[in-house]
C-alpha positions as CSV (number, residue, x, y, z in Angstrom):
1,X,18.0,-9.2,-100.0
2,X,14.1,-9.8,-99.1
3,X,11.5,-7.7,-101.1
4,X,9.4,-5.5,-99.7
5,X,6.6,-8.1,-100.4
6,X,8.1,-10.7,-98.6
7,X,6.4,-11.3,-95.4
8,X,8.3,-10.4,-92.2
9,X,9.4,-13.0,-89.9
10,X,7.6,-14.3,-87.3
11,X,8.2,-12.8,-83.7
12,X,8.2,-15.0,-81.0
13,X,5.9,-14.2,-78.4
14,X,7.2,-12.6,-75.1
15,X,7.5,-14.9,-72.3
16,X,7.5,-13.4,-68.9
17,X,11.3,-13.5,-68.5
18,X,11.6,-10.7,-71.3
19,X,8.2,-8.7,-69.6
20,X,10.9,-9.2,-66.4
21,X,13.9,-8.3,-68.1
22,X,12.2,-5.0,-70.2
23,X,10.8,-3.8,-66.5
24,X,14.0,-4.6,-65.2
25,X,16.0,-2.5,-67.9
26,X,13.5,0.6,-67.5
27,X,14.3,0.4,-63.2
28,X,18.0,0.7,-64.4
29,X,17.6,3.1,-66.9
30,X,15.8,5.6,-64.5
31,X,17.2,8.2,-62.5
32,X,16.4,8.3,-58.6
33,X,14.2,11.3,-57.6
34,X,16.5,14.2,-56.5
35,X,14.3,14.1,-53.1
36,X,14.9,10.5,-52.5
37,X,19.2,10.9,-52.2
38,X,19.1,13.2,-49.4
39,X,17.5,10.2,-47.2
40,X,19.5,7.3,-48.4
41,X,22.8,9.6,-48.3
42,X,21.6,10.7,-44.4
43,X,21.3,6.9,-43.8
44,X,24.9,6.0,-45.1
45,X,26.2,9.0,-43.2
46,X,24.4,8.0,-39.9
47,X,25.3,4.3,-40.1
48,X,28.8,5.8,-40.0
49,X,28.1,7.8,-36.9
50,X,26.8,5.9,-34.3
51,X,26.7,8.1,-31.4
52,X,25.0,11.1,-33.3
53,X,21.5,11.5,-30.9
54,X,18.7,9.3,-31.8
55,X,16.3,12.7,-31.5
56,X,18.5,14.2,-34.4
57,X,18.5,10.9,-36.6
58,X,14.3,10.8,-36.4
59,X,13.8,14.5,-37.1
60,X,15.9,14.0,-39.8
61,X,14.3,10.8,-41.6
62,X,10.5,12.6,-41.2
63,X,11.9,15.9,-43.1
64,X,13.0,13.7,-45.6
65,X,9.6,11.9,-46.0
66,X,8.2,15.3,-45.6
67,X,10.0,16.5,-48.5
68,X,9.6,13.6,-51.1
69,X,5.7,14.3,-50.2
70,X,5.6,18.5,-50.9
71,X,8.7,18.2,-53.5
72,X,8.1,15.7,-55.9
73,X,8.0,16.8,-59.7
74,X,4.7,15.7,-61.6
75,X,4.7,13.1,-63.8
76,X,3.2,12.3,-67.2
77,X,0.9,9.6,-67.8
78,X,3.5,6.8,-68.6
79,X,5.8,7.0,-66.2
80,X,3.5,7.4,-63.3
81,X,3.0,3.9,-62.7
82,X,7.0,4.1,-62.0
83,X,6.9,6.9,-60.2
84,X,4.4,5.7,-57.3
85,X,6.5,2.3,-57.0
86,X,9.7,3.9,-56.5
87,X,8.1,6.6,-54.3
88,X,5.9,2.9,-52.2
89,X,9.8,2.1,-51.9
90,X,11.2,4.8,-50.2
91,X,8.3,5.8,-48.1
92,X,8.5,1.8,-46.9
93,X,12.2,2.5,-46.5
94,X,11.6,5.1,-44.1
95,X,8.6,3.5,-42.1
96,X,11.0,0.7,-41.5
97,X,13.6,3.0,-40.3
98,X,11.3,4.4,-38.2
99,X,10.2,1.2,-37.0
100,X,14.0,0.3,-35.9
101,X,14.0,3.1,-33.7
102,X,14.8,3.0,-30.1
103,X,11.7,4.6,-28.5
104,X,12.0,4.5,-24.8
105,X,15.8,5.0,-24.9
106,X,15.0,8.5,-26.5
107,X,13.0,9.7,-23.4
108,X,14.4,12.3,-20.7
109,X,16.2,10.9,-17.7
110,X,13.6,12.0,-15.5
111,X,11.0,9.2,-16.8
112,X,13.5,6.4,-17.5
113,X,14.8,7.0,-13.9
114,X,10.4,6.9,-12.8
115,X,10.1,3.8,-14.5
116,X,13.4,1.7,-12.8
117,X,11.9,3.1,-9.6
118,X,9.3,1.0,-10.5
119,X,11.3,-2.0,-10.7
120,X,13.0,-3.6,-7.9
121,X,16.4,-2.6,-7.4
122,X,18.0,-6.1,-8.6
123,X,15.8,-5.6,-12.2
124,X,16.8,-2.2,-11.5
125,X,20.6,-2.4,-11.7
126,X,20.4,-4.8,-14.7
127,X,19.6,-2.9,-17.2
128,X,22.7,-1.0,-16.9
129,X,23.8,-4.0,-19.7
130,X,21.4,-2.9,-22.3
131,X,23.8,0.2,-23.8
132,X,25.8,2.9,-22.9
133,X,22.7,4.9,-22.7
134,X,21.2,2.8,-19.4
135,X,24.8,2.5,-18.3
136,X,24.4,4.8,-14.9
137,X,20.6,5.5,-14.8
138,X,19.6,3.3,-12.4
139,X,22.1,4.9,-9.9
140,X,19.3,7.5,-9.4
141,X,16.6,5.4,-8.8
142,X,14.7,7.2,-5.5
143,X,13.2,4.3,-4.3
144,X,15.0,1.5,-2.2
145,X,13.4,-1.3,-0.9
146,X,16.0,-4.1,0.5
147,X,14.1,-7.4,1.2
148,X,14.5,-11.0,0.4
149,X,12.4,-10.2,-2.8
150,X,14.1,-7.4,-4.2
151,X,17.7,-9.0,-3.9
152,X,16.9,-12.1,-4.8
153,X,17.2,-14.4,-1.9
154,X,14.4,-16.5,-1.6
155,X,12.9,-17.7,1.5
156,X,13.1,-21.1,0.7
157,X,17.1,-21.0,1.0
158,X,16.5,-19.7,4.5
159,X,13.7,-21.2,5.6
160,X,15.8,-23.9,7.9
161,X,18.3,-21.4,9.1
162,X,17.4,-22.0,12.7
163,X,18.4,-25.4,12.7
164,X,21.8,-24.7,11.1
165,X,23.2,-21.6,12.5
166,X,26.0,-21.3,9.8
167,X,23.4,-21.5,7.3
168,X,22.3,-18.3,8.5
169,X,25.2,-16.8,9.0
170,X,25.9,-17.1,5.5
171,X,22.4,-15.7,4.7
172,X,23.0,-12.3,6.5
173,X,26.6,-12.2,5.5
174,X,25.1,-12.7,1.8
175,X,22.1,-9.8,2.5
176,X,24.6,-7.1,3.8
177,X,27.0,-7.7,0.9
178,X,24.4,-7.2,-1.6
179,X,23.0,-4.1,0.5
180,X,26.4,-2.9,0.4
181,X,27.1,-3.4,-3.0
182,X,24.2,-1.4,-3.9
183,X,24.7,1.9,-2.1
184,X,28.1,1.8,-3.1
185,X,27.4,2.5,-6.6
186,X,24.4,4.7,-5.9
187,X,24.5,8.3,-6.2
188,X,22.2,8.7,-3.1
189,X,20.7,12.1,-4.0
190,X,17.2,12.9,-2.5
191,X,15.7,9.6,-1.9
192,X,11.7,8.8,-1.5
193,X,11.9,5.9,0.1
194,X,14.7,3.6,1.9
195,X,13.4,0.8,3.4
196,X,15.7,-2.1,4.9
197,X,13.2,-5.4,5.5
198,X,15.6,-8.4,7.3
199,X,16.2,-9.9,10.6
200,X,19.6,-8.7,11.6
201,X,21.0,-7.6,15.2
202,X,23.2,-5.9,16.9
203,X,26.1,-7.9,15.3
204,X,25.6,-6.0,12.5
205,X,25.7,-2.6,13.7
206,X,28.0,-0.8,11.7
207,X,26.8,-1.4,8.1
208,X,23.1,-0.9,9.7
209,X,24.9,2.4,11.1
210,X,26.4,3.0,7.2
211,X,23.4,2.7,5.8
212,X,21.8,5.2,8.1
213,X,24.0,7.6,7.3
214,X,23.5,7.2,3.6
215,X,19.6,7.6,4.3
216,X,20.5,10.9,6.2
217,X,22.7,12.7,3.7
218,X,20.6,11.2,0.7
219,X,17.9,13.6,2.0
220,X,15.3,10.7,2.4
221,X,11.7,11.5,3.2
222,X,10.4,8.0,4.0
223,X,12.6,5.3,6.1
224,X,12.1,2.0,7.1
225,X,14.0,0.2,9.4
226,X,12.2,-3.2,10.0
227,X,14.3,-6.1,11.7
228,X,11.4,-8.1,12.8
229,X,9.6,-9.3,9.6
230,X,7.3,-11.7,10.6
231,X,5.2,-12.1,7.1
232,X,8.3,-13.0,5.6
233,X,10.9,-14.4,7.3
234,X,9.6,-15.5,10.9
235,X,11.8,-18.6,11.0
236,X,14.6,-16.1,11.2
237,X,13.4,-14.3,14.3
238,X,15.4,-16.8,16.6
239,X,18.9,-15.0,17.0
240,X,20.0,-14.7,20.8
241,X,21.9,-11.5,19.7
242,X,21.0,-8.0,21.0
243,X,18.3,-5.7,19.1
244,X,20.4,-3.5,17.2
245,X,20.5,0.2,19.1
246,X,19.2,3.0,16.5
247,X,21.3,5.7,16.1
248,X,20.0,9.4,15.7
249,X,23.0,11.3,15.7
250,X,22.9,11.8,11.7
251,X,19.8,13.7,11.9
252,X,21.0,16.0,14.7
253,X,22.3,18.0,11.6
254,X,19.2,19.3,10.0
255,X,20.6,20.6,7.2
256,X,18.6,19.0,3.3
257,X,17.0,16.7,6.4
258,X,13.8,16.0,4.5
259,X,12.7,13.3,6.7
260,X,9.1,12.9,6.4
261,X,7.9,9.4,7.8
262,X,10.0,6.7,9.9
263,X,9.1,3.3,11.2
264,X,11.3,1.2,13.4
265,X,10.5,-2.3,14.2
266,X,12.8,-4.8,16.5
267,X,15.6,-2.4,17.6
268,X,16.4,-0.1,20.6
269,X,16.7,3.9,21.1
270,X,18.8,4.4,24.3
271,X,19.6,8.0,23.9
272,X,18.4,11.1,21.7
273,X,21.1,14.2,21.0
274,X,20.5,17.8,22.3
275,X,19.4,18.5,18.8
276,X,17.4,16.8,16.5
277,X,16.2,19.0,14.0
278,X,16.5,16.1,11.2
279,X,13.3,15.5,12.7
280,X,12.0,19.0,11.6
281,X,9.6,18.3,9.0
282,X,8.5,14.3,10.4
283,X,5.1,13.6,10.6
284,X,4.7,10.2,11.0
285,X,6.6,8.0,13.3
286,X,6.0,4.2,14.3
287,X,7.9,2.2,17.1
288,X,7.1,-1.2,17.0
289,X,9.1,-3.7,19.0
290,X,11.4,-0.8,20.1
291,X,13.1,-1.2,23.8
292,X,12.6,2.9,24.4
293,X,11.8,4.9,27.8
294,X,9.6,6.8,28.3
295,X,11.7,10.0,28.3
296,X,13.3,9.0,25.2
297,X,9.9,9.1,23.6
298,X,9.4,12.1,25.0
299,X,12.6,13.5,23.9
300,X,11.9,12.5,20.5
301,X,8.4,13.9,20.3
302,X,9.1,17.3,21.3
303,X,11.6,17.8,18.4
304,X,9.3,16.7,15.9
305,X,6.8,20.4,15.2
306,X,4.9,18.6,12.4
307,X,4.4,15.2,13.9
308,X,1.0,14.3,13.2
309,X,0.7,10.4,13.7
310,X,1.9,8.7,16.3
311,X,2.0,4.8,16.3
312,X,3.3,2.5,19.5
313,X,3.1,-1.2,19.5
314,X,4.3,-3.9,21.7
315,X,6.9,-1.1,23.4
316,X,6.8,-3.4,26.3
317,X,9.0,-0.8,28.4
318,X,7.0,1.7,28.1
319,X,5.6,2.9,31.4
320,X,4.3,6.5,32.0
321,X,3.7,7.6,28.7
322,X,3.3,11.0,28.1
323,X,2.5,12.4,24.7
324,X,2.8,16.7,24.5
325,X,2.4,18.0,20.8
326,X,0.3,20.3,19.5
327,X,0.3,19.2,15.6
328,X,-0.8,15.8,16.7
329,X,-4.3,14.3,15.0
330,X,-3.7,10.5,15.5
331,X,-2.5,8.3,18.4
332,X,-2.7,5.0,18.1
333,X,-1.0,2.5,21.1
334,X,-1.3,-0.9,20.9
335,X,-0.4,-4.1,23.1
336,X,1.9,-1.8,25.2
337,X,2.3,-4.7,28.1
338,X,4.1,-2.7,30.8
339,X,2.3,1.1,30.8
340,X,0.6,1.5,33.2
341,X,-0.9,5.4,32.4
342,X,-1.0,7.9,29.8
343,X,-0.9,11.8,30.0
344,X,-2.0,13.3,26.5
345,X,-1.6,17.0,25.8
346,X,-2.4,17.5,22.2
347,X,-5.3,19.6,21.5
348,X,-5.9,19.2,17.9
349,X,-6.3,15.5,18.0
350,X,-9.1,13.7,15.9
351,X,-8.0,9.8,16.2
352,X,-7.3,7.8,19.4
353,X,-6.8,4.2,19.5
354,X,-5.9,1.8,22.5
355,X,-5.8,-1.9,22.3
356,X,-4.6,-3.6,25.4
357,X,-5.4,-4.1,29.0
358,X,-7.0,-1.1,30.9
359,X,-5.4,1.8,32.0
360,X,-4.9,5.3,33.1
361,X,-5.8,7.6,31.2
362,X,-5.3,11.6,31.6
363,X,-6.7,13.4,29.0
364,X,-7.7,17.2,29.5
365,X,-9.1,18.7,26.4
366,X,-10.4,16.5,24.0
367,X,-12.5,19.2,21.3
368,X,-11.6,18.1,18.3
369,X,-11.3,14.0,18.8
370,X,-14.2,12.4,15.7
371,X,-12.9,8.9,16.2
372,X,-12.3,7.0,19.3
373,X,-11.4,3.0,19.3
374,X,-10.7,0.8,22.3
375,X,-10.0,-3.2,22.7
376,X,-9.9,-5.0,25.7
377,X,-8.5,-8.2,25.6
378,X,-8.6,-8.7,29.9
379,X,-11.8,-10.7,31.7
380,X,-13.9,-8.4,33.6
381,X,-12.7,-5.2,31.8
382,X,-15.1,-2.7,30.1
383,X,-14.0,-0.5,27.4
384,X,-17.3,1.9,28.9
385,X,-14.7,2.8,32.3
386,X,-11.9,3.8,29.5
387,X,-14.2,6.6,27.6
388,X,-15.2,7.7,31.5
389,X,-11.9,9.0,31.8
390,X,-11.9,11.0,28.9
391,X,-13.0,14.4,29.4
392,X,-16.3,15.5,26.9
393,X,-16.1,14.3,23.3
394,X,-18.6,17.1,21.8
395,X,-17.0,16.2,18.3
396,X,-17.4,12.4,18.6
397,X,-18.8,10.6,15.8
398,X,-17.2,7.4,15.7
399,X,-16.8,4.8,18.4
400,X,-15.3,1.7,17.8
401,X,-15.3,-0.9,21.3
402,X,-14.3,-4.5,22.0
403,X,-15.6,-6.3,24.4
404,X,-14.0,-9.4,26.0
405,X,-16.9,-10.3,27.9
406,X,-21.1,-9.4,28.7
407,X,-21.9,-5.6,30.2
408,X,-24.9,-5.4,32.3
409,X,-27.4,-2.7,31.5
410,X,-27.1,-1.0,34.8
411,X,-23.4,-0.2,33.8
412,X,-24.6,0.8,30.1
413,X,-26.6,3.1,31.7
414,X,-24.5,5.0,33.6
415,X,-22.8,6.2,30.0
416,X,-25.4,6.9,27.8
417,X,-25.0,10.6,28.1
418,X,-21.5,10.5,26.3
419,X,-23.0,9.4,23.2
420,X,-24.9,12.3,21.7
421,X,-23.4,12.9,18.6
422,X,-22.3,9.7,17.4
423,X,-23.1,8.6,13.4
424,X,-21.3,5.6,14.1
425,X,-21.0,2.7,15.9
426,X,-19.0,-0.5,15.8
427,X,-18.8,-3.0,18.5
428,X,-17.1,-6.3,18.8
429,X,-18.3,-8.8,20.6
430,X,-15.9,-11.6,21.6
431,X,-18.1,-13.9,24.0
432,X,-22.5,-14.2,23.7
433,X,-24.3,-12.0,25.4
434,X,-27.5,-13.8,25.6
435,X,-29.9,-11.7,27.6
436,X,-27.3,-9.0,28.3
437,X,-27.9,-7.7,24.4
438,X,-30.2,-5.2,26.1
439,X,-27.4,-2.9,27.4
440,X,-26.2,-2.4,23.4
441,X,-30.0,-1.1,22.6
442,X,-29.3,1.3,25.9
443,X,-26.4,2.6,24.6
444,X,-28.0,2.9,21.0
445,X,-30.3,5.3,22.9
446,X,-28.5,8.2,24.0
447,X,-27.3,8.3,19.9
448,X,-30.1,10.4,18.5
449,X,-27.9,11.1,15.5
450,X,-26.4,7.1,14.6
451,X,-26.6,6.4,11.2
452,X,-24.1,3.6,11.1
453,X,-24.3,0.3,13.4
454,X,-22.0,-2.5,13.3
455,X,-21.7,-5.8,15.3
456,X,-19.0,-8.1,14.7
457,X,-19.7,-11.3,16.4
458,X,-17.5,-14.3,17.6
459,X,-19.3,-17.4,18.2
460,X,-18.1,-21.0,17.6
461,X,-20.3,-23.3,17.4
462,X,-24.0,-23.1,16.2
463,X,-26.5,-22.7,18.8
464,X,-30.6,-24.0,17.9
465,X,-33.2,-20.9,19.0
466,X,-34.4,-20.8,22.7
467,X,-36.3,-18.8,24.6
468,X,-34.5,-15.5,26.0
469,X,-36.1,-13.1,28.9
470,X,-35.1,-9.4,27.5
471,X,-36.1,-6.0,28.4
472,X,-36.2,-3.2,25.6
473,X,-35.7,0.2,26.6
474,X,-39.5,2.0,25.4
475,X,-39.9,4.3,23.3
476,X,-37.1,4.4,21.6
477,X,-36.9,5.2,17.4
478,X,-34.1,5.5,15.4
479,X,-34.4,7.9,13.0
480,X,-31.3,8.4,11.3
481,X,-30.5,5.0,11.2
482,X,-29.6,3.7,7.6
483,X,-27.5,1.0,7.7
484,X,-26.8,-2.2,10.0
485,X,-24.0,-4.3,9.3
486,X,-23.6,-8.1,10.9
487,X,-20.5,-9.5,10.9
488,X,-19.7,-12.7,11.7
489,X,-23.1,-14.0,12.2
490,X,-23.5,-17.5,12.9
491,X,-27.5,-17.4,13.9
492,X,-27.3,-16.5,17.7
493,X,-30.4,-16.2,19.1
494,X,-29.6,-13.2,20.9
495,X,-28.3,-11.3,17.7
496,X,-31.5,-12.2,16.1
497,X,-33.7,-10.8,18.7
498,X,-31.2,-7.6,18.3
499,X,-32.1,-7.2,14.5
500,X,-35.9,-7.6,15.4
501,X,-35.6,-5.2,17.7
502,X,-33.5,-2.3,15.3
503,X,-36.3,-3.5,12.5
504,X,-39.0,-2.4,14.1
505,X,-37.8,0.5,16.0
506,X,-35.6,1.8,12.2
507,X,-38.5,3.9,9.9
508,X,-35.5,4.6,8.1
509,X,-33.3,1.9,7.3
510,X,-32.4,1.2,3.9
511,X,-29.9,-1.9,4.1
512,X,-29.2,-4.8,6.5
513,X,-26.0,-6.8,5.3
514,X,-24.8,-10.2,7.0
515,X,-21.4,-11.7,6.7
516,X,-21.1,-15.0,7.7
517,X,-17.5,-15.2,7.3
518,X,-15.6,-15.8,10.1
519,X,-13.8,-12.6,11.8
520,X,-12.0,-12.7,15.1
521,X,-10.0,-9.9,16.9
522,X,-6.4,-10.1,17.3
523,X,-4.9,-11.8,20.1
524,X,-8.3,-14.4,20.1
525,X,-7.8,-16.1,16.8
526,X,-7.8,-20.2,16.9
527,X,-7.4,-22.6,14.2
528,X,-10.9,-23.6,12.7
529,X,-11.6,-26.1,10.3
530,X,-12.7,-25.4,6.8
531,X,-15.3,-28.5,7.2
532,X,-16.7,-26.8,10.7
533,X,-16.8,-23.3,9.3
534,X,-18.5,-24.4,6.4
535,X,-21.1,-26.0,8.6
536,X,-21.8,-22.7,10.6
537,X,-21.7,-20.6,8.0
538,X,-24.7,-23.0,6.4
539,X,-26.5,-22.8,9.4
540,X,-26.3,-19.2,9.4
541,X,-27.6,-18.6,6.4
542,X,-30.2,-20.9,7.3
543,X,-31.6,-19.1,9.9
544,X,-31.0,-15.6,8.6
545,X,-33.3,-17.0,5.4
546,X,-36.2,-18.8,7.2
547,X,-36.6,-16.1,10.3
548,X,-35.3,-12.8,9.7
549,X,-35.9,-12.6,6.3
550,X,-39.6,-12.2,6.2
551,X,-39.4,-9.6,9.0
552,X,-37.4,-7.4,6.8
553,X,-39.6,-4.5,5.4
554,X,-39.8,-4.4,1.0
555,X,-37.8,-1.2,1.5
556,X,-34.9,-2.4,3.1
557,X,-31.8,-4.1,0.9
558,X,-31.2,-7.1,2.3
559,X,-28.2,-9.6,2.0
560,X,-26.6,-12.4,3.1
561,X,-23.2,-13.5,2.1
């Protein structure tokens, strides 16, 4: 037995395996906080239940965070340094279960089913693999765009397909399987856009009739129908097959018809039904490529009440054309080889725009038409006779001409008084004009009010300066004229003298802008090369530098690119 004088034995010092083990013993002898268990049991429980809503599960978790926050008991001075680790713990154990969550899955149908119409419909239809939840969405997708892209087929598999007709074969056979296979499972109801983009024929004519039908009943406001896609898959266009024949009988039935807009490339229309009120609420229609008569067209626009644009290219049957509807504000006929006339009736028309060879033109009542555009592409045929035939254009304020070749300035003349209200004018010049650039500053005359002027030029090879005999009119000022625009400038002599000219005679012009880039007009385009252009558009910039540019007044922006 010690006595009480003995001295006590020596304590080891604590290491910091016992500091460990003591804080470890206090964790275990502490009780969780009551307002901790109801999270950790909710997490058991949900881990259990699987197919409880996700919405439920996160409202759930933030009133528990919620409540450790606004519930917790106070705590003394010793213990609180336990207190705010075990509450760091649970607070982490929520962010993280937070974190976990599935935030995009949780959001209404109507944006997931926004978001895959974003999507092409191959990406589209895969994520029906990512959980029960995307299982069926993309079956309401309203947006269908068929193409090589959006299925998957690239060109590259089909770029030979002419050589090897079998090849091809198996390449359409492959398309309208996958077509197939993807209105099959679609719900079809009320679809934006259905567009169909592949070279297929009349071989094909019932599934291009199916999918027709399924564009009809699915209420579709936008279809596209285009067989002949050139930008894609020209090497296909070589099949000795028929066009296929469009059929309209599914939109005889009017009834959820929403059919707003409707293109057509590369097939026929032979016949229209008595009644086509599917075509009720259209307003734009385009027929390119399309074998049609001229009474089917006709047919066809008189059931449409809300057409407003009208588009007809390369409709080579097309003879007589006659175009009667009152809602009508742009008309636009392009490369139309075989007409011969056209007979307008459509009173409320702004926008009118012919590109072709000349022809007839009846046109009674033009009082509303702002915009008028013509190209020529025929020798020895002035877009100046076409606006003759028009009736007055008191509302014109844009024109918009090609020329194919020179107009002499006794023929400007004789239409200067059809130009009084014009802001704007663009002309294209395919050919020089040399001393003939005269009849442009006649025509410039009678439009008092131009404040746009634009000249798109077309020469090919660089020309040095010489010596041109020209005539201004006299006493001639532009007032209103702010801007000139150049393009395709290449230093022509005579398009230098025109910008002298407009310099002077232009008080109030605030920018001149060249473009030497090379622009040509459809139908005239050649194969240049990059070394030659390179060259011209040096020389150009030359010239434009060293001549005009010291002519140009300090308060005019000036530019060359």
């Amino acid at each position: 037995m010690d006595s009480p004088s003995s001295p006590a034995a020596a304590t080891p010092p604590a290491t910091g395996d016992d500091c460990f083990t003591m804080k470890k013993w206090q964790f275990k002898l502490r009780k969780p906080s009551p307002a901790i268990r109801p999270a950790r049991r909710w997490r058991v429980v949900q881990s259990t239940e699987p197919q409880r809503c996700m919405r439920d599960r996160d409202a759930a978790i933030m009133s528990a965070a919620h409540r450790l926050h606004a519930h917790e008991p106070p705590r003394d001075t010793a213990s609180r340094c336990t207190g705010s680790l075990n509450k760091t713990m649970c607070t982490q154990d929520v962010e993280q279960t937070v974190q976990s969550c599935d935030w995009i899955s949780i959001l209404p149908d109507d944006i997931l089913v926004k978001i895959l119409s974003l999507l092409t419909v191959s990406d589209a239809a895969m994520t029906d693999s990512l959980s029960t939840r995307w299982r069926h969405l993309w079956k309401n997708v309203d947006c269908l765009i068929l193409d090589l892209y959006t299925l998957r087929m690239p060109e590259s598999e089909i770029c030979y397909c002419h050589q090897k007709p079998c090849l091809r074969k198996a390449q359409v056979k492959k398309f309208v399987r996958k077509t197939n296979g993807f209105l099959r499972n679609h719900h079809g109801n009320r679809i934006k856009e259905f567009t169909v983009r592949f070279p297929l024929t009349s071989v094909n004519a019932s599934d291009l009739d199916h999918w027709i039908g399924f564009a009809a009943s699915a209420s579709t406001e936008k279809l596209c129908l285009d067989l002949y896609d050139m930008n894609r898959s020209s090497c296909l266009d070589i099949s000795p097959n028929e066009p296929y024949n469009f059929i309209l009988s599914p939109f005889s039935d009017g009834r959820g018809c929403r059919l707003s807009e409707l293109t057509l490339s590369n097939c026929t229309v032979r016949t229209t039904p008595a009644n086509l009120s599917g075509f009720a609420c259209l307003h734009f229609l385009e027929l390119s490529r399309v074998e049609i008569a001229d009474a089917t067209v006709s047919n066809i626009i008189s059931n449409c009440c809300a057409l407003k644009s009208l588009i007809l290219a390369f409709c080579d049957q097309l003879i007589h054309l006659t175009v009667t509807c009152s809602q009508l504000l742009n008309l636009d006929v392009d490369f139309c080889d075989g007409l011969i006339s056209v007979c307008i009736h459509a009173d409320n028309l702004e926008a009118f725009m012919y590109k072709g060879h000349k022809i007839n033109i009846e046109y009674k009542y033009a009082t509303f038409l702002d915009t008028l555009r013509v190209h020529f592409i025929m020798k020895n045929q002035c877009p100046l006779d076409f606006i003759s035939a028009l009736p007055k254009l008191p509302k014109l304020e844009t024109l918009i001409l090609q020329f194919s070749g020179p107009v002499q300035v006794s023929r400007a003349l004789r239409h200067t008084f059809r130009f009084a209200n014009l802001k704007m004018i663009v002309f294209f010049l395919v050919k020089s004009w040399k001393e003939c650039i005269c009849s442009l500053a006649y025509l410039l005359k009678a439009a008092p009010s131009l404040e746009y002027f634009g000249v798109h030029g077309f020469s090919k090879l660089k020309e040095q300066p010489s010596e041109l005999n020209m005539t201004w009119p006299e006493d001639l000022t532009f007032v209103r004229l702010h801007i000139i625009v150049v393009k395709g400038f290449s230093g022509e002599p005579e398009l230098m003298e025109l910008l002298y000219f407009l310099l002077r005679r232009a008080p109030a012009l605030k920018s001149l802008q060249l473009e030497t880039r090379a622009y040509e007009p459809f139908l005239f385009r050649k194969e240049k090369h990059k070394s030659e252009d390179e060259e011209r558009c040096r020389y150009a910039t030359e010239m434009a530098s060293t001549h005009l540019a010291p002519k140009v007044p300090s308060t005019v922006a000036f530019s060359i690119t």
